[in-house]
N, C-alpha and C positions, 0 to 999 in steps of 0.2 A: 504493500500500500504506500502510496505517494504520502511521503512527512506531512506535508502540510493538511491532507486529509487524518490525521490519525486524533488531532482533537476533538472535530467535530465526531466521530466516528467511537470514541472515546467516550463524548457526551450524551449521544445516542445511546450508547450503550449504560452509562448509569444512569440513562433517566427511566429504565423500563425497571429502577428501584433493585436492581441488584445491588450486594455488596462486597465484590470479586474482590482479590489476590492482585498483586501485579501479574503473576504468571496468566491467571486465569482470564486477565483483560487482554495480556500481550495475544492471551489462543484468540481469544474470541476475536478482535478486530485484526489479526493475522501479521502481527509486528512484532520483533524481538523485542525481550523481557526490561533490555535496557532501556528500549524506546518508551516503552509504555511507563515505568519507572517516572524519565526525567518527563512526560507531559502528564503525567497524574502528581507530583511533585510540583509544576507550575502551576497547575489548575488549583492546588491544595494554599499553593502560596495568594494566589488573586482569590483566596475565598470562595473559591466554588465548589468544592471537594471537601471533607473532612472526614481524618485518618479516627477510624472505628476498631481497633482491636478485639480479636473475637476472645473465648471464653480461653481458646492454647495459648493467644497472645500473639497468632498471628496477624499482621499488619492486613487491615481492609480498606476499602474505599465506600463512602457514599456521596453521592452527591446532595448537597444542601435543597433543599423545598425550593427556594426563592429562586436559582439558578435551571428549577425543570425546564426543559423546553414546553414553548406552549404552541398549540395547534393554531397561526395566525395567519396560513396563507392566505392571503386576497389580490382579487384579480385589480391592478391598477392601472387607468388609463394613463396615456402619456402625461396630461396635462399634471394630476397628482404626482405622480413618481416627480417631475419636475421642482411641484411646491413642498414636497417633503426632502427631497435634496436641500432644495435653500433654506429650509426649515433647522434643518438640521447643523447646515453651517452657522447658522444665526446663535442656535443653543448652544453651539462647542465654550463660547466664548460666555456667555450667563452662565453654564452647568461649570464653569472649571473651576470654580472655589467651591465644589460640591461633590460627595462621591460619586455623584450619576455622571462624572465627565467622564470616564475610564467603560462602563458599559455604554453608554451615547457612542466615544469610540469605535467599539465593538460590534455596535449594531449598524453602525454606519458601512465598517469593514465588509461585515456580511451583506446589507442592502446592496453596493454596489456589486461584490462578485456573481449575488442571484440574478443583477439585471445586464451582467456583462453577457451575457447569450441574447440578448432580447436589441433589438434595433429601434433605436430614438433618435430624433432630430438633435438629440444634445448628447453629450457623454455623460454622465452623472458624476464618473470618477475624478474626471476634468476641471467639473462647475470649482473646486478649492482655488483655483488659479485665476477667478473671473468673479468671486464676492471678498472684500472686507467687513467685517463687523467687529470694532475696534473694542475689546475688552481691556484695554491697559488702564483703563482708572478703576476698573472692577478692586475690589478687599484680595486681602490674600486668603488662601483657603483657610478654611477653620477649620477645628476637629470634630471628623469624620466619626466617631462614636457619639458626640454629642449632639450631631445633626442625625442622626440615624435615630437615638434616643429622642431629641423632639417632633420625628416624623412620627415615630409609633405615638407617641402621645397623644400627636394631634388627631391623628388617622381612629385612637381606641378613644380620646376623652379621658385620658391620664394626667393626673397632677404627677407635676414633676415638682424635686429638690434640685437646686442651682447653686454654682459657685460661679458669679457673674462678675467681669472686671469692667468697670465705668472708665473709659478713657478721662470724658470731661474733669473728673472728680480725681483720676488715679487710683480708685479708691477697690480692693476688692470686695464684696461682701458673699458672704457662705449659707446657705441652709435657709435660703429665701425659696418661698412656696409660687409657684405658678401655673394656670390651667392654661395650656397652652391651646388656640384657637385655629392659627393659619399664619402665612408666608408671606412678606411681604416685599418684591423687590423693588426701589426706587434710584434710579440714578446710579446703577450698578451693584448697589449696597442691600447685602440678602439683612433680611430682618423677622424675627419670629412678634407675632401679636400674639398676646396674652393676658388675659386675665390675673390680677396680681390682689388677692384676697385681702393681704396686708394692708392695702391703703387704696381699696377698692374701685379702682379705676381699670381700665383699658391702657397698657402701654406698648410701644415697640424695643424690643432688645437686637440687638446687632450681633448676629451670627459668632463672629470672630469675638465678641466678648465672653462667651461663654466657655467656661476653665470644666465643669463638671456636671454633668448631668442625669441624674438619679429617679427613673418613674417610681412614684409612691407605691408599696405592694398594698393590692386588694383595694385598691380605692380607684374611682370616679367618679365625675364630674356632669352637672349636665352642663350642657351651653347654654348662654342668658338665651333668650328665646328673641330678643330685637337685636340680637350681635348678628350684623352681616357683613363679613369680609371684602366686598366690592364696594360696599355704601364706606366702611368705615377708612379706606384707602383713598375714595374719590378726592376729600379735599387734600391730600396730605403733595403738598406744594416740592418736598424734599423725601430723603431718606426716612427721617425722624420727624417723631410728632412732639407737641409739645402739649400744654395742658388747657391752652385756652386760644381760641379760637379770635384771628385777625380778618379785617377787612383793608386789605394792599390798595391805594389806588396810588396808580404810577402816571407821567407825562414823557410820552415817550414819543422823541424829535420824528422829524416827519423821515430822517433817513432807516432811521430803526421802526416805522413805522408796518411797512409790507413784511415785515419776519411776522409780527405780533398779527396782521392780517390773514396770514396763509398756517401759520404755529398756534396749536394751544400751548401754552406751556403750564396751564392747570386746569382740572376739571371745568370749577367756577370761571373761568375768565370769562370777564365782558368787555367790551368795549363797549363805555356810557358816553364818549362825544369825537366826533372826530372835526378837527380845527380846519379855519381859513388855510393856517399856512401849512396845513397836512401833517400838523402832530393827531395826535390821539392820547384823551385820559383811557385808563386801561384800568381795572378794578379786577379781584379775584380774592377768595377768603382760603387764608393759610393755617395752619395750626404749626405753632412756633415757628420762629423768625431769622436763627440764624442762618438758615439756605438762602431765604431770600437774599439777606445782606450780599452773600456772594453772589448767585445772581446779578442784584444792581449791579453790584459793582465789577462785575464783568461787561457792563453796557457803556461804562465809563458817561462822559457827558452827552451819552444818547437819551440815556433815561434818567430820569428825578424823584425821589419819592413824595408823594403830597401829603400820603397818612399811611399808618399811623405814626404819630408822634417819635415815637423811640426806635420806629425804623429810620424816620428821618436822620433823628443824632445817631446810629447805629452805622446809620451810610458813611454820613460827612465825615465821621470821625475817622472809619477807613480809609477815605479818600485823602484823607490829611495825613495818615499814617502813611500812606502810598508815596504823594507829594513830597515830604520831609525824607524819604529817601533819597531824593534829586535832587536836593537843597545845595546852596554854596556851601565849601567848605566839605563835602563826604568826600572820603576816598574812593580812590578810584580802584 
């Protein structure tokens, strides 16, 4: 048997729930004893295999539940096979601070060689060389146990125990209780919502802060019954929420004004006036502030804030901190 067939052939073979010998896999898919060895060893290492010793203490193999193969063939017309190619380039770069980037991989791998016999007006193998989808401001990956731990959570309605580090603060805190809800990505940044009993709110936790995470044994949760994931995301302007809810209204020059025309850049946005000289006031409600600030002040003196109050001193005062870099007298 050709190498590169002996994994899949391999996998096939423990998903019909055997729990073979290396010998006894080596007979069965017709490979020597070595070969079957070192690719039940990598499968064992990527977590899709676990070594079972039987009652003599003979070394076995099974393969994991989660890893079965599932019966998924479907007939795809061209146009689909197309939008799940691009589909898939898009996720490589959101899934990669997540374990599903390494199966996403995988499936990707496999998708293309089932459709490499099939004739399309595109290559599908190719399309990597013709999209960018720019993940370099994305978090660094976080720990894979701890996201695995608040999927099941979310997925059963498990309070979880947390050891959560707060950038803002520095601060760690340990044996904090949370019903975890759903997922939330904003502006590259994965974030879990949560129910937080302690001080009975709704909040967002940021992936990569989380150091430990513990589901409660024998306990659940129900969900508040008006928590909706989409609704409770729509306003949220950034990555992070805060705890009280703004009404932004911006004056944005008439060059910066066709972005704001053709872009939402928040659920709420309106646009309440548009000017003679082709500005536009621009309104939208945020919960917490300091995204926007970056924002603004990435528009530099295209945009202005008119309200609230303390985004205003929140702008200027960055833009004075900007300035004062340029100042007579800084090194060069």
């Amino acid at each position: 048997m050709n190498t590169s067939d002996l994994r899949p052939a391999l996998l096939a073979y423990l998903a019909s729930g055997v729990t073979p010998t290396q010998g006894a896999a080596a007979d069965r898919v017709g490979c020597s004893e070595r070969s079957a060895r070192r690719h039940l060893r990598a499968m064992e290492h990527d977590g899709m295999v676990a070594v079972v010793p039987d009652a003599a203490g003979i070394t076995r193999y099974r393969l994991k539940p989660e890893h079965r193969p599932l019966s998924t063939a479907v007939d795809l017309p061209e146009r689909e096979v197309e939008a799940l190619t691009v589909a898939i380039l898009a996720a490589r770069d959101l899934l990669a601070p997540t374990p599903f980037a390494s199966p996403l991989a995988q499936a990707q791998q496999r998708l293309e060689r089932a459709w490499l016999a099939e004739a399309f007006t595109f290559e599908p193998q190719d399309e990597a060389a013709r999209w960018r989808f720019d993940g370099s401001s994305g978090p660094p990956p976080f720990d894979p146990g701890c996201f695995g731990a608040l999927l099941k959570a979310v997925r059963n309605t498990r309070p979880v125990e947390v050891a959560y580090y707060t950038a803002s603060r520095a601060a760690l805190s340990e044996g904090r209780r949370l019903h975890p809800l759903g997922f939330l990505v904003r502006s590259g940044t994965w974030c879990l919502v949560a129910y937080a009993p302690g001080v009975g709110t709704y909040r967002d936790f940021v992936l990569a802060g989380f150091r430990d995470v513990a589901l409660v044994e024998g306990e659940t949760f129900q969900p508040p019954g008006d928590f909706d994931l989409a609704t409770y995301g729509r306003d949220r302007f950034g990555a992070l929420a805060g705890d009280t809810v703004h009404e932004v209204r911006l004056r944005v020059s008439a060059e910066a004004a066709p972005y704001f025309e053709r872009k939402t850049y928040s659920a709420t946005q309106l646009v309440e006036a548009e000017h003679a000289d082709g500005s536009l006031t621009v309104s939208f409600e945020v919960e917490g502030l300091p995204s926007v600030v970056s924002f603004v002040c990435a528009w530099g003196p295209k945009v202005r804030v008119l309200a609230p109050p303390e985004l205003v001193e929140e702008v200027a005062a960055a833009h004075r901190a900007a300035a004062a870099q340029y100042g007579e007298g800084q090194d060069g």
